[in-house]
C-alpha positions as CSV (number, residue, x, y, z in Angstrom):
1,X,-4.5,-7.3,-16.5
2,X,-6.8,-5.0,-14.6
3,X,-4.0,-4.9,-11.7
4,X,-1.2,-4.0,-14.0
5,X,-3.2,-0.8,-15.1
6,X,-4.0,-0.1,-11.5
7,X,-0.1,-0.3,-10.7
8,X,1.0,1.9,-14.1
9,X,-1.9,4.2,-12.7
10,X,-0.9,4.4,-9.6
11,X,2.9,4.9,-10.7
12,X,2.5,7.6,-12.3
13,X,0.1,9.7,-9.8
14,X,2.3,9.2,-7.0
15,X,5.0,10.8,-8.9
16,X,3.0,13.4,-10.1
17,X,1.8,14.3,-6.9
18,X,5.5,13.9,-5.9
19,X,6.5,16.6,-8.4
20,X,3.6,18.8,-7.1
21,X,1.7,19.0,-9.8
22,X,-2.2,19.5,-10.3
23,X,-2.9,16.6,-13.4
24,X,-0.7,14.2,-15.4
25,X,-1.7,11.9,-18.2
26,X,-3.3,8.6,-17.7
27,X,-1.1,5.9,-19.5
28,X,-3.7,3.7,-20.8
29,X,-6.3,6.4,-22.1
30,X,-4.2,9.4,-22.7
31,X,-6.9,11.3,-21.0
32,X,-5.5,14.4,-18.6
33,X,-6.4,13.3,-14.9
34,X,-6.2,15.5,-11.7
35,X,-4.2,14.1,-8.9
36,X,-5.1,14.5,-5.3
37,X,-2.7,17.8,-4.7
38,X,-4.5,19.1,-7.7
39,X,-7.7,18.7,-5.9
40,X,-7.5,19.3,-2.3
41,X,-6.6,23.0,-4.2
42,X,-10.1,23.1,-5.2
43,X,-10.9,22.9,-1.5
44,X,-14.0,20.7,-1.7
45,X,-15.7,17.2,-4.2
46,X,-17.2,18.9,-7.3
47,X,-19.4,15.8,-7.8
48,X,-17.9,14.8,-10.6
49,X,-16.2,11.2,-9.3
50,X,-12.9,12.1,-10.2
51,X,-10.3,9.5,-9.6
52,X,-8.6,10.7,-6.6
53,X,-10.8,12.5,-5.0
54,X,-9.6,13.6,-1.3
55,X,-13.1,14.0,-0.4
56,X,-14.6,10.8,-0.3
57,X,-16.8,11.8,-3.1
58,X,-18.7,13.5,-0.7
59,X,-21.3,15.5,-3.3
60,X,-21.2,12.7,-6.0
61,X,-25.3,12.0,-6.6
62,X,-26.6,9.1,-5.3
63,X,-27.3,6.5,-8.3
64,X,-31.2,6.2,-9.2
């Protein structure tokens, strides 16, 4: 199941990111989600593990 989510995920960010756009909505949640273009226009990781981050999550906290 968790691979079919993945895919439908997946699916739809690569053709939002096709489209050029900045978010699109996740299809299991509903929740908005930033894509990779709509990040790399930020310019740098806010630290906030976002999904696609471009960054490598590079200012994400290290866990306690």
């Amino acid at each position: 199941m968790a691979k079919l989510i993945d895919d439908d995920v997946s699916s739809v960010h690569r053709a939002a990111c096709d489209r050029g756009e900045a978010t699109y909505i996740d299809p299991q949640t509903g929740f908005m989600v930033f894509t990779k273009v709509g990040l790399l226009e930020r310019g740098k990781c806010c630290g906030s593990r976002c999904r696609h981050c471009p960054f490598g999550h590079e200012n994400v906290p290290q866990k306690r």
